[in-house]
MISEMAR-899816 format. One line per 10 residues: number of its first residue (from 1); their letters; for each residue x, y negated, z negated of C-alpha. Coordinates in steps of 0.02 Angstrom, whole numbers, plus 50000, padded with zeros to 5 digits. Layout:
MISEMAR-899816
NUM	a	X,Y,Z; ...
This chain:
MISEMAR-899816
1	xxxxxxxxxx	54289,48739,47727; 54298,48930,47630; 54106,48932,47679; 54151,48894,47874; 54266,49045,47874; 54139,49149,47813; 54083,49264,47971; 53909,49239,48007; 53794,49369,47924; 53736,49510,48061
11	xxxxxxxxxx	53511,49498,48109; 53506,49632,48230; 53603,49811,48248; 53614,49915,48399; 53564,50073,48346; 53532,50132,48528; 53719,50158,48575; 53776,50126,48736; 53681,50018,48893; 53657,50189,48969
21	xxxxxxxxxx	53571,50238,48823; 53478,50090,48807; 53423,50134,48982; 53373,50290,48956; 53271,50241,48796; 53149,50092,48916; 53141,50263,49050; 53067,50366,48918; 52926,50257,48881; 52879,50268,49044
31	xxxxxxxxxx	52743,50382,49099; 52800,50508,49233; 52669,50574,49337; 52660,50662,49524; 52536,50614,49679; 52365,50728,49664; 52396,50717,49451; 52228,50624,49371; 52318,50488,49235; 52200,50352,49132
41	xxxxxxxxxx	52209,50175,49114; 52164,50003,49077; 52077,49899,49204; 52162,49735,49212; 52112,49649,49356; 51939,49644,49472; 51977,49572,49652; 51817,49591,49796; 51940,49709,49882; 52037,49809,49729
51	xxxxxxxxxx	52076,49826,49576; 52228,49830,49442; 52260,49971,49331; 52378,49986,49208; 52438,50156,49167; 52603,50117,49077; 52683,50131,49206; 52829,50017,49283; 52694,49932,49387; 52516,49930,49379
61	xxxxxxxxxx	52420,50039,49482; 52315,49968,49651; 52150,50057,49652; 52078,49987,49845; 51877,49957,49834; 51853,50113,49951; 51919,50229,49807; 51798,50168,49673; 51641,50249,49720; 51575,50384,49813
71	xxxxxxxxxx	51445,50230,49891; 51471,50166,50034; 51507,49967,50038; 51525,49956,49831; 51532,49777,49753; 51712,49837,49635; 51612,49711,49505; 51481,49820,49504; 51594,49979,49465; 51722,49929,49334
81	xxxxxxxxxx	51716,49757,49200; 51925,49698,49149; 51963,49824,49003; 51867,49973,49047; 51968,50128,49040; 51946,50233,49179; 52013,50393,49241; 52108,50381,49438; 52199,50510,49535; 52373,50488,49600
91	xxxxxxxxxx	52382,50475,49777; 52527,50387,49823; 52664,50339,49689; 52755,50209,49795; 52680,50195,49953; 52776,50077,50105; 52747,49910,50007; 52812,50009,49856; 52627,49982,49766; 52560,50130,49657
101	xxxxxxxxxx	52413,50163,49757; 52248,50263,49654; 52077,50329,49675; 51943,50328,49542; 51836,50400,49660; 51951,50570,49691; 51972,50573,49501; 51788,50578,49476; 51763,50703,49605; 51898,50807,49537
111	xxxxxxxxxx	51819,50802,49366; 51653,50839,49458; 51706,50996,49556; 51755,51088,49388; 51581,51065,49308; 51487,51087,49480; 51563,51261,49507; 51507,51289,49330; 51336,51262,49343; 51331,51354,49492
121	xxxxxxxxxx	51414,51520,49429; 51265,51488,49268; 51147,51448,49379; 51076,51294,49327; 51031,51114,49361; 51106,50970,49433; 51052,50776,49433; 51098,50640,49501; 51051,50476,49597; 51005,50475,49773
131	xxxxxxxxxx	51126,50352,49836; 51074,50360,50028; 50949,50415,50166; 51052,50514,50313; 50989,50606,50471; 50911,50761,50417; 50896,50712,50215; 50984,50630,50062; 51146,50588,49966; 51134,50616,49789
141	xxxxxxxxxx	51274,50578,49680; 51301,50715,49543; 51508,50664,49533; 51533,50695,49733; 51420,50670,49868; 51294,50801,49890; 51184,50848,50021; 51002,50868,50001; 50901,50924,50151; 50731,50834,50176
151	xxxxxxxxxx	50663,51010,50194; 50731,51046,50021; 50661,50861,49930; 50476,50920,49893; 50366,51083,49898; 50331,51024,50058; 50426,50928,50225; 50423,50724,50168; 50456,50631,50332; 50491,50465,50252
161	xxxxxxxxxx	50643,50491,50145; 50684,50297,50097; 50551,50295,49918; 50689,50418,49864; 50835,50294,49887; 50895,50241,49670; 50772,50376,49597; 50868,50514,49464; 50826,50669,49524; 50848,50868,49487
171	xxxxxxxxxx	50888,50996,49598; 50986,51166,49603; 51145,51208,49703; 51129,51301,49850; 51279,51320,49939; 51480,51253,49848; 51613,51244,49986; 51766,51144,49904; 51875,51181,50049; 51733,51095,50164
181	xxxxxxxxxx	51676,50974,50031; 51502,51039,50058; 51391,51059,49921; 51208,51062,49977; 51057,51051,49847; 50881,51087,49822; 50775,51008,49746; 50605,51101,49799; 50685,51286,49709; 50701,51181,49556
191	xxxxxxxxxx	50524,51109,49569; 50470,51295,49601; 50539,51357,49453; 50494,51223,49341; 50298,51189,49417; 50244,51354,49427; 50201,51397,49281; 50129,51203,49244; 50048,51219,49409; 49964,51379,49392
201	xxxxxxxxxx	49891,51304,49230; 49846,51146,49307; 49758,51220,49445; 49639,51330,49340; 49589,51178,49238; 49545,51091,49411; 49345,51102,49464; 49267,51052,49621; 49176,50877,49609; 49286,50795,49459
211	xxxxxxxxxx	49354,50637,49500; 49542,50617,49489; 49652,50480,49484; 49811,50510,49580; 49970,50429,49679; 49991,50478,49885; 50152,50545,49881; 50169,50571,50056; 50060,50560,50235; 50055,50655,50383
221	xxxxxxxxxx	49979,50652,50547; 49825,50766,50483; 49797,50675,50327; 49887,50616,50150; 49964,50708,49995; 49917,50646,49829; 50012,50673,49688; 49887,50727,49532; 50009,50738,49407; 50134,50883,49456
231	xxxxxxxxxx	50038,50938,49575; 49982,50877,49759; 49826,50885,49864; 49787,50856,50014; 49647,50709,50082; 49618,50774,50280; 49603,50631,50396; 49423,50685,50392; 49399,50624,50208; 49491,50449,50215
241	xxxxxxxxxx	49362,50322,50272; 49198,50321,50320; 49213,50257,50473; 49321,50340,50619; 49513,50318,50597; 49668,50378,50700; 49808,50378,50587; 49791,50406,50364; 49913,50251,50385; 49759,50147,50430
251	xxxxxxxxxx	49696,50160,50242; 49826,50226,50135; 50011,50221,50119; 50156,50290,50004; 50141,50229,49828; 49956,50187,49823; 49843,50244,49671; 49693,50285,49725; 49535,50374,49649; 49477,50546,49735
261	xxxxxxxxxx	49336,50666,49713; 49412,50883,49717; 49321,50962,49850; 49385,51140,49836; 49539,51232,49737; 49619,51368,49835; 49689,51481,49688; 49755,51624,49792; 49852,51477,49913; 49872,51362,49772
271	xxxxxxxxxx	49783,51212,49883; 49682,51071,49816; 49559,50952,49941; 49526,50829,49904; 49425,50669,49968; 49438,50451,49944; 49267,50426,50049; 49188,50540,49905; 49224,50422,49772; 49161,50262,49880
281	xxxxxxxxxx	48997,50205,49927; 48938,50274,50113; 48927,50109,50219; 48762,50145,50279; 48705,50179,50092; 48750,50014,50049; 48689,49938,50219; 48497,50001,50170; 48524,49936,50017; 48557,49760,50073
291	xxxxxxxxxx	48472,49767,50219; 48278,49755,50233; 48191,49778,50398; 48149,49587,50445; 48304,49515,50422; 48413,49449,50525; 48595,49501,50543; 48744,49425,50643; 48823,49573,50749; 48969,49624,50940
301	xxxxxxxxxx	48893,49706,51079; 49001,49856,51078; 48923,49949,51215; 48808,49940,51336; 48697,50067,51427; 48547,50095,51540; 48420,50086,51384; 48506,49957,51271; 48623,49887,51194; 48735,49941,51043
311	xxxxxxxxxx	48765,49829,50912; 48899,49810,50783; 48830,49751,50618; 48946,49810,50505; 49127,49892,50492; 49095,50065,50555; 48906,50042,50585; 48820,50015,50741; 48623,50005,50793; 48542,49989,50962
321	xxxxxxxxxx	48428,49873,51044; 48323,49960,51137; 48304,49878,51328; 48122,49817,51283; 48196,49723,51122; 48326,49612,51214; 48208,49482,51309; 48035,49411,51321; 48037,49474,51517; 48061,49627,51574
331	xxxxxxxxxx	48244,49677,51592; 48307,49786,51747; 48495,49776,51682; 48559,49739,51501; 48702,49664,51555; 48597,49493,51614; 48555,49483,51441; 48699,49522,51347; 48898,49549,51372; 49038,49675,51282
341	xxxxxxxxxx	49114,49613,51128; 48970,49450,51141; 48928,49397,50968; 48725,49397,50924; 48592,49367,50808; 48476,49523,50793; 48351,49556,50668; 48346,49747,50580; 48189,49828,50621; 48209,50003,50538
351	xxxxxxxxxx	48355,50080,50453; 48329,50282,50467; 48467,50337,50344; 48446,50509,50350; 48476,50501,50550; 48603,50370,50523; 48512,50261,50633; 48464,50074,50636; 48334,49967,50769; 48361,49795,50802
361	xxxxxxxxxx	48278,49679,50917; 48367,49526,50985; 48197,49465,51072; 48114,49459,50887; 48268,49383,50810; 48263,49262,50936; 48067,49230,50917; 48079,49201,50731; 48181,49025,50741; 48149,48855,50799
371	xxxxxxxxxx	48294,48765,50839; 48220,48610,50808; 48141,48663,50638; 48200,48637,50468; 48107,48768,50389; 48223,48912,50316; 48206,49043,50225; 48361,49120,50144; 48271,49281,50122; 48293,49317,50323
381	xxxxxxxxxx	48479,49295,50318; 48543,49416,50181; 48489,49316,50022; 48448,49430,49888; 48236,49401,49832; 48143,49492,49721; 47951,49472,49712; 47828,49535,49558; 47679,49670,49606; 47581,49501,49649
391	xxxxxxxxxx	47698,49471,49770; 47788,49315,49680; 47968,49271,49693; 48058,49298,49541; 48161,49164,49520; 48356,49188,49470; 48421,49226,49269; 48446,49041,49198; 48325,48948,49332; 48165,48859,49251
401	xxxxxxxxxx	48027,48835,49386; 47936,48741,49280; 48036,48591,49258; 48143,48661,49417; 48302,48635,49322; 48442,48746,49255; 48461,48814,49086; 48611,48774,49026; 48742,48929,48990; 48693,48987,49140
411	xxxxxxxxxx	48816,48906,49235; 48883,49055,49341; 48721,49131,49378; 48701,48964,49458; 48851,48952,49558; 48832,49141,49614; 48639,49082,49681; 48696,48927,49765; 48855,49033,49859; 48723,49153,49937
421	xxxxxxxxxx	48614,49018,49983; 48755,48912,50047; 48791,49060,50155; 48612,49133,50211; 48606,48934,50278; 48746,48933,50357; 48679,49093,50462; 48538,49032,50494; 48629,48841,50569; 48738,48963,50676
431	xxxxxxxxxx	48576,49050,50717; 48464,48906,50771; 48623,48859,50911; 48628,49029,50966; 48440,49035,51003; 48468,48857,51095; 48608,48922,51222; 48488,49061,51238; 48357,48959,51297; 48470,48858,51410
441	xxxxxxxxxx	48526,49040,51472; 48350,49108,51493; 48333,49061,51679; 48491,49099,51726; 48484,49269,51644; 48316,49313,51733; 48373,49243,51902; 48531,49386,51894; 48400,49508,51844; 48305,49452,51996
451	xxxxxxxxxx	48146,49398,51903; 48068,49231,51848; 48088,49159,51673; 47917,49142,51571; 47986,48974,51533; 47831,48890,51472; 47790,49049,51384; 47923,49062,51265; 47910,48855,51266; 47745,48871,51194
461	xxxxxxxxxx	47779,49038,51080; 47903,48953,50989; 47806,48764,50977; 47691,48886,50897; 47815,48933,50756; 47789,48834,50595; 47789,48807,50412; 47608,48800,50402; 47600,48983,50470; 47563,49129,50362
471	xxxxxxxxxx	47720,49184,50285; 47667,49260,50127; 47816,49350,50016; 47957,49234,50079; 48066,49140,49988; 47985,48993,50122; 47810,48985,50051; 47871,48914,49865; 47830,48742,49807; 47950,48762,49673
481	xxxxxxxxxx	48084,48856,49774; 48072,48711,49912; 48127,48586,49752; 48276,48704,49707; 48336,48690,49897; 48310,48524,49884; 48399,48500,49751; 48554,48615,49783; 48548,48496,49966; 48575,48344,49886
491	xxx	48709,48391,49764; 48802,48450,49910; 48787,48255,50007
């Protein structure tokens, strides 16, 4: 019982005082802050439209996703991660639902105007991202949202401003209004100040007719910009393509690397020409290369006039068929014969390439085929043949005429011989039915011309058309050939 009437031993003292004190000793461990005052805190919560932060304060502060980033439209998971500590500005300490409303984005741009005017008053260099393409030029963010003039983004005007959109870039400050939050940039005096120096060394190692490897950076009604490293040049329209275009958009566009040949460098103007046709073979090179006078090529009427016909043979290269070369008749009007944008079968009589210039005949073209023969030669229709100073073929790497076999190993030398012979006869099929309907068409074409078809004239000229003819140097004249045909014919059944 003495140990019951013992008083119970004391675990806790109040060493605060009073409950006033007490009260006053929780208040003190509360931060106290003002609206506009920049506090830091811990982020606590991530919602898609705001987020907690707690600054030690009685309640957690309410950042809204607006007032995380100076971008428009911001994912708030893609600005702050639960227990990042940020920095936010005060804006309203209790606002009508009695939240603690903050902005990370005022805090930054607080933060931002300090070191901005700094730079400025030293003179030096700003970068940032470029967050957004806007009428007239671009966003970049650098704390706050600056303003960089598309005049002001390159040494000269860049009419397509979206490549820009996510690259870092640097530029100098123009013009720092706080009270109009207008801070404008340029990027092209900082490119200036930086390049010239690397440019005026660049351009003296620079000598007309080295090829360059370079980037187009930009294109323009007249022609394209290519970046060379540092330093543009400019491909005129004239010095795209071979063949006529109408727009540089037609064969290049931003971002392509392309190979080009210097034509000139323009020291006193700093100016480089350049040219992409110079580095790539002339069409009509590489037509008299391929082309021998003889064969026969697949070609659109593309005009017609009182002495011919013009033919399209190639991308960009045309030749005529002279009025006497379109019939076995005499021909008043070429249109009986032929019709615009009519697909033919003429065969290349001369290729002048020093006048640019190529003859074709449809009348021969369509005297040099039976469409009731079999007898082809691959030769006619664009099938590469060599022939010794005796006038033999020479047959392909890997191909035995003596057992008329292939050697083994030479497997794709094979399959590149059968794929042009596949398609020179597959010309030559499509030939044979265009020479039919031609036939069928002959008296019908001579009645608009108002003339008589030598029917039984080109009847017997082409009954007169056979293997047994002389056709010495052709690919058709080859025992030995005849068995590889053969024998690439009946792998293919």
């Amino acid at each position: 019982m003495a140990e019951n009437n013992k008083e119970v031993e004391k675990v806790a003292i109040n060493d605060i005082g009073t409950v006033d004190d007490f009260i006053k000793a929780v208040d003190s461990t509360i931060k106290n802050f003002d609206d506009g005052d920049l506090v830091e805190g811990t982020v606590v919560k991530v919602d898609h439209d705001e987020v907690l932060l707690d600054i030690g304060y009685k309640t957690e502060g309410v950042i809204p996703s607006r007032e995380l980033s100076i971008k428009k439209d911001v994912d708030p998971d893609e600005v702050v991660k639960v227990g990042d500590t940020i920095e936010a500005l005060v804006v309203t300490k209790e606002d009508k639902e009695g939240r603690l409303i903050l902005s990370k984005k005022r805090a930054q741009y607080e933060r931002a105007w300090g070191d901005i005017e700094k730079i400025k008053e030293e003179d030096g260099v700003v970068e940032g991202t470029v967050i957004e393409a806007v009428k007239g030029g671009l966003i970049v963010d650098i704390g706050l949202r600056g303003f960089l003039p598309a005049s002001l983004v390159e040494m000269r005007r860049v009419r397509d401003l979206s490549p820009y959109i996510g690259q870092k870039i640097k530029a100098k400050i123009l013009e720092l209004d706080k009270n109009r939050n207008n801070v404008v940039l340029s990027r092209r005096q900082y490119l200036e100040e930086t390049q010239s120096e690397v440019r005026e060394t660049f351009l003296s190692q620079l000598k007309k007719g080295q090829i360059r490897e370079g980037v187009v950076s930009s294109i323009v009604n007249f022609g394209a910009f290519v970046d060379l490293g540092g330093v543009d040049g400019l491909i005129h329209v004239s010095e795209l393509s071979w063949k006529h275009i109408d727009h540089p958009s037609e064969v290049v566009k931003v971002g392509d690397k392309v190979t080009v040949e210097v034509l000139d460098v323009d020291l006193d103007r700093e100016r480089i020409s350049l040219s992409l046709k110079a580095t790539q073979e002339d069409p009509w090179q590489r037509f008299a290369r391929t082309h021998v006078p003889g064969q026969i090529v697949r070609g659109k009427v593309t005009k017609i006039v009182q002495f011919g016909v013009f033919i399209s043979v190639e991308d960009g290269i045309e030749g005529l068929v002279h009025i006497s070369e379109l019939a076995n008749r005499h021909v008043e009007n070429p249109e009986t014969v032929v019709k615009p944008g009519e697909e033919v079968f003429v065969k290349v009589i001369d290729v002048d390439l020093d006048r640019r210039r190529i003859s074709l005949s449809l009348k021969q073209a369509n005297d040099s085929v039976d469409p009731a023969s079999e007898d082809f030669d691959p030769a006619l229709y664009g099938m590469p043949a060599e022939y010794d100073e005796e006038g033999n073929y020479k047959y392909p790497e890997g191909f035995d005429p003596n057992t008329n076999e292939w050697i083994a190993g030479y497997e794709k030398q094979r399959e590149e011989w059968e794929s042009q012979y596949a398609a020179a006869h597959d010309l030559w099929e499509q030939h044979k039915e265009f020479v039919a309907k031609e036939l069928e068409n002959a008296e019908a074409s001579a009645a608009e011309d108002g003339q008589n078809a030598p029917k039984e004239e080109k009847v017997e000229e082409i009954s007169n058309y056979s293997s047994d003819s002389e056709s010495n140097g052709t690919l058709a004249d080859s025992d030995q050939l005849a068995a590889l045909r053969e024998q690439l014919l009946n792998e293919k059944k």
